[in-house]
N, CA, C and O of each residue as an XYZ file, in Angstrom:
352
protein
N     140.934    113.453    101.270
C     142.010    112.507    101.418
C     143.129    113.187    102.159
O     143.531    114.323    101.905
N     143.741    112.153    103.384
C     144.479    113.176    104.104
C     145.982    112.514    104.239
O     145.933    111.639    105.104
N     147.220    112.631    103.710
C     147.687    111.696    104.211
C     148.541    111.702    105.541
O     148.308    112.759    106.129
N     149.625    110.760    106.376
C     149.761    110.940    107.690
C     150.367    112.035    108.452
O     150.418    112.130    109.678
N     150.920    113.027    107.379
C     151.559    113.707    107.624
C     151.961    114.937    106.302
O     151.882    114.763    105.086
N     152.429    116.262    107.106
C     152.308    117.176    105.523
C     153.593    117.326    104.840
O     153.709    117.625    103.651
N     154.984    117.004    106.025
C     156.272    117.561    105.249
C     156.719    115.675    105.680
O     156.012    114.767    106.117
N     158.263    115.731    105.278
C     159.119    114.710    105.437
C     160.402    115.041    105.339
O     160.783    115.586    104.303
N     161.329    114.770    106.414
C     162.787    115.270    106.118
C     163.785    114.104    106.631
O     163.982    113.630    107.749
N     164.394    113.807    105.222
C     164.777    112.740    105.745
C     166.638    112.518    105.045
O     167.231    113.188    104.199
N     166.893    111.838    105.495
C     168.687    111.179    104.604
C     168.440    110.541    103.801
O     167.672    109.620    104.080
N     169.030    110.673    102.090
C     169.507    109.969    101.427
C     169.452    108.504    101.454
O     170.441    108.115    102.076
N     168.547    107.261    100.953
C     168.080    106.431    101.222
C     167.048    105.938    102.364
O     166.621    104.863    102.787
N     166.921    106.982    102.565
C     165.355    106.565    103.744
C     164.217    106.303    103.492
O     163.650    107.246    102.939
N     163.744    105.632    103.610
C     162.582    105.511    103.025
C     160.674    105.491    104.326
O     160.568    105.320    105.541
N     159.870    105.683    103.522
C     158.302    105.859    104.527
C     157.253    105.492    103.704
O     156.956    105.947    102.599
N     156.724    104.625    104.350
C     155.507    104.544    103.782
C     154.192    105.200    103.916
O     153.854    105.079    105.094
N     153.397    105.769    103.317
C     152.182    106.774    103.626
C     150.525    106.010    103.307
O     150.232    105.195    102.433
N     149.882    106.467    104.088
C     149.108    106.161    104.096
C     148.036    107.009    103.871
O     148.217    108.065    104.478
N     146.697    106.983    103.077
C     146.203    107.657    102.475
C     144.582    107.447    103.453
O     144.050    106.417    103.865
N     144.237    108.629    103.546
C     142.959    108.158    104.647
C     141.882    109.485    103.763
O     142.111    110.119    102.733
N     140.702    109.507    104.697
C     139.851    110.745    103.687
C     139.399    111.795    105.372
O     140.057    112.006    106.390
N     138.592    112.038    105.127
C     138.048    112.811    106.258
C     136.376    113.165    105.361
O     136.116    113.666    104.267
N     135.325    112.475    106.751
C     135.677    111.953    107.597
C     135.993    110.508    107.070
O     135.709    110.262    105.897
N     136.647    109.387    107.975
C     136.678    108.040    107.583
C     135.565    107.489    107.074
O     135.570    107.008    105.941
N     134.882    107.494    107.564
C     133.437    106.828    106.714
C     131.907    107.727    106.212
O     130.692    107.803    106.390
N     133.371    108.433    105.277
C     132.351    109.131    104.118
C     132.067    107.670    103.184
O     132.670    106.597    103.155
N     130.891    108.167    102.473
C     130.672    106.906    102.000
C     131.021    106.313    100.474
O     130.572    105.391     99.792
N     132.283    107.549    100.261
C     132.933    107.321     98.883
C     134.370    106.921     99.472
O     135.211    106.704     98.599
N     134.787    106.790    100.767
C     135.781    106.531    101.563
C     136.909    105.279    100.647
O     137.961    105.454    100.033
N     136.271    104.307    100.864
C     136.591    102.797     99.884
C     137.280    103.775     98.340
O     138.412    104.230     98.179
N     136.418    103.808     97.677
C     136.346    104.565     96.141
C     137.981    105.845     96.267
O     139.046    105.819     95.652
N     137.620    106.507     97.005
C     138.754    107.886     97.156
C     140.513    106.918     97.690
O     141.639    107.347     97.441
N     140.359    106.307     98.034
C     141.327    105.787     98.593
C     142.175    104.752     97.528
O     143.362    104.651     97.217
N     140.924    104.040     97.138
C     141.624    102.924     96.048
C     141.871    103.942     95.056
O     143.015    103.685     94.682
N     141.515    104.824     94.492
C     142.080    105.456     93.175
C     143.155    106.197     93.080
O     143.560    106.595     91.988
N     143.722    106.459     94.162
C     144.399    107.698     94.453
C     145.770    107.442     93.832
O     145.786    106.217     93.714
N     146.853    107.882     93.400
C     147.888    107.947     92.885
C     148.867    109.289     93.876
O     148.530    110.068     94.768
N     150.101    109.039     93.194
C     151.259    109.743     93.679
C     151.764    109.622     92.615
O     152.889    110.079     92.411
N     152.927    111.856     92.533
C     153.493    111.723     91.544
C     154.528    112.498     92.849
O     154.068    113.016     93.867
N     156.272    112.389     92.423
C     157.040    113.124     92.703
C     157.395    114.312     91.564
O     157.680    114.196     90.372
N     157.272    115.417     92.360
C     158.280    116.487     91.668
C     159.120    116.767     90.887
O     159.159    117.435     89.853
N     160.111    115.950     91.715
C     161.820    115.250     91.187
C     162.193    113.903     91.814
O     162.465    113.480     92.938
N     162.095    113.482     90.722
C     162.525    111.689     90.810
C     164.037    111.670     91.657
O     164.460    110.864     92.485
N     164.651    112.909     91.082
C     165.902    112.843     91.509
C     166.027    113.187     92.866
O     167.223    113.343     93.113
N     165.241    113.396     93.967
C     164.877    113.725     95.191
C     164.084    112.822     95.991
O     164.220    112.266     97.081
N     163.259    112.862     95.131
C     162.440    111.678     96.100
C     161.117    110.506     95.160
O     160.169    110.866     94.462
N     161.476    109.376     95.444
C     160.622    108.748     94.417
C     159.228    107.985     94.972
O     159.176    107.590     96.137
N     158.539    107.878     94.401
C     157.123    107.159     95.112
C     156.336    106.193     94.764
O     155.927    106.225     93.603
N     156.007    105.349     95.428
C     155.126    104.024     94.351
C     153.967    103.559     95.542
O     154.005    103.453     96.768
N     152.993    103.357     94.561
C     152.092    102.635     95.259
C     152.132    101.360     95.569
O     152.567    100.634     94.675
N     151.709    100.681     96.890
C     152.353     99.052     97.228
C     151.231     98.109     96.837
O     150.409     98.671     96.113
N     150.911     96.622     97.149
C     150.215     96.024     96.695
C     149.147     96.302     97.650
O     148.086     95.858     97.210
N     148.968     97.073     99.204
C     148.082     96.981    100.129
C     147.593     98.356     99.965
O     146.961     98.715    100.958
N     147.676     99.265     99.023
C     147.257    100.743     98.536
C     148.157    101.606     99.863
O     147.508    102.496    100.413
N     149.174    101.439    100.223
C     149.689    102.370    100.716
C     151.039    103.041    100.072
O     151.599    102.216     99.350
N     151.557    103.990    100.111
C     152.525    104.585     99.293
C     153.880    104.333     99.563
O     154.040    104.180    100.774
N     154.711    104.249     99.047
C     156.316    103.824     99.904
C     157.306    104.619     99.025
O     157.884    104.337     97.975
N     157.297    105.975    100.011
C     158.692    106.993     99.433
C     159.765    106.909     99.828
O     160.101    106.649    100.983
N     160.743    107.214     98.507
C     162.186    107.269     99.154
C     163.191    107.634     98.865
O     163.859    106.887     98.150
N     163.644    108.669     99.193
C     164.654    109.930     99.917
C     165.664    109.288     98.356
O     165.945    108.089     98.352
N     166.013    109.964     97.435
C     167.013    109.342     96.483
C     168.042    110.514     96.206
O     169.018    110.224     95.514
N     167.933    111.676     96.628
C     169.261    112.681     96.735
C     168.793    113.925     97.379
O     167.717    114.148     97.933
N     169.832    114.705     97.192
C     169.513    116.038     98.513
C     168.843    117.016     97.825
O     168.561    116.810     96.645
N     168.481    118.246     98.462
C     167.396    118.924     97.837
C     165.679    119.309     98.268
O     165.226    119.156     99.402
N     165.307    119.555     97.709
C     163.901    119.493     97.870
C     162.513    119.338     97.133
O     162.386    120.244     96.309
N     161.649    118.653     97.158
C     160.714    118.270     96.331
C     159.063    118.055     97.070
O     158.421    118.832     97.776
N     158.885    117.318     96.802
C     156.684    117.008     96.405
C     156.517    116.179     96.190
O     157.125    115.733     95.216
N     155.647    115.374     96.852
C     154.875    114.131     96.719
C     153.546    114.737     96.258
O     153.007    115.379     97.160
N     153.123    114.722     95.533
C     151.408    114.998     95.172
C     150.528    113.945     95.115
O     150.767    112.957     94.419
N     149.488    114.063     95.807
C     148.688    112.607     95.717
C     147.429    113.334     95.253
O     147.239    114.543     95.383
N     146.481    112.342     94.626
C     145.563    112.649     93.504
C     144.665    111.730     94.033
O     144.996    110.745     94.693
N     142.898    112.226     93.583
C     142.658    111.470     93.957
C     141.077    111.781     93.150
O     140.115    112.087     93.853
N     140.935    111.668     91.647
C     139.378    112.416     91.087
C     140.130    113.983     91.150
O     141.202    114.382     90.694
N     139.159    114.591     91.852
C     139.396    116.141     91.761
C     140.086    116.221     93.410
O     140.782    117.177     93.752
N     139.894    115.531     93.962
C     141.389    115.874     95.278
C     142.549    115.330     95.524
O     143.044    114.212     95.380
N     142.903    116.406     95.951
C     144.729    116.433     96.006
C     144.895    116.965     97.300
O     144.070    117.618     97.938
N     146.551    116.475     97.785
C     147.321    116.773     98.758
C     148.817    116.430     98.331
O     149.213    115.633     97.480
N     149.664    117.435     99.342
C     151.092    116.893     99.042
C     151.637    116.843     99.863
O     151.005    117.109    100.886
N     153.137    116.488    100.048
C     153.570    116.374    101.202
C     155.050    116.958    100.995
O     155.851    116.194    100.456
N     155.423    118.032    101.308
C     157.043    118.433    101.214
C     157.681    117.286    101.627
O     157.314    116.367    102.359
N     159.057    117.580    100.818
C     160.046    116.879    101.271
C     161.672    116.653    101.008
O     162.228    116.311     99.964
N     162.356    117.017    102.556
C     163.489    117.770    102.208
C     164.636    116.491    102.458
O     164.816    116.000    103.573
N     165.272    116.108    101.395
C     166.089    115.288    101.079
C     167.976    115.815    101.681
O     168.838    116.310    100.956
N     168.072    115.557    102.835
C     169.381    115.759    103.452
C     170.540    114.936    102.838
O     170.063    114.081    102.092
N     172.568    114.861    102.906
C     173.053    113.745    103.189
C     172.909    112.712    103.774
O     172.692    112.870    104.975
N     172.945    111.476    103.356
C     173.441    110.434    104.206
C     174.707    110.152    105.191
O     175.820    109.901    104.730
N     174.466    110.208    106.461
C     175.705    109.594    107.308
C     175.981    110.959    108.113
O     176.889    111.014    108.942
């Protein structure tokens, strides 16, 4: 499971949505790895994460600092840094 990108640096209310893919695309647990997968943040107080109704992820930047998106998925994982700047 790969998702679109490894870090994120962003301002104070920004928000991204991620998308969760596998390698290769049509392994044939592809479907299965994708729908199960979850996200946890680090620090809520940095950056928060939720899964949407179309299985893609939608993070967002909630104070300065630095933190982790971890995505799960069975026994695989990935994360994605992420450095929470001021706004403005």
């Amino acid at each position: 499971m790969v998702p679109s990108q490894k870090t994120w640096t962003g301002k104070v209310g920004d928000n991204k949505t991620f998308t969760i893919t596998t390698t290769p695309a049509d392994a044939s647990d592809s479907v299965a790895v994708v729908t199960a997968s979850t996200a946890t943040s680090s620090d809520e107080l940095i950056v928060t994460v939720a899964k949407t109704g179309d299985g893609t992820f939608e993070g967002t930047i909630a104070g300065e600092g630095s933190a982790t998106i971890n995505f799960t998925s069975g026994s695989l994982t990935t994360s994605i840094a992420v450095t929470g700047q001021a706004a403005g």
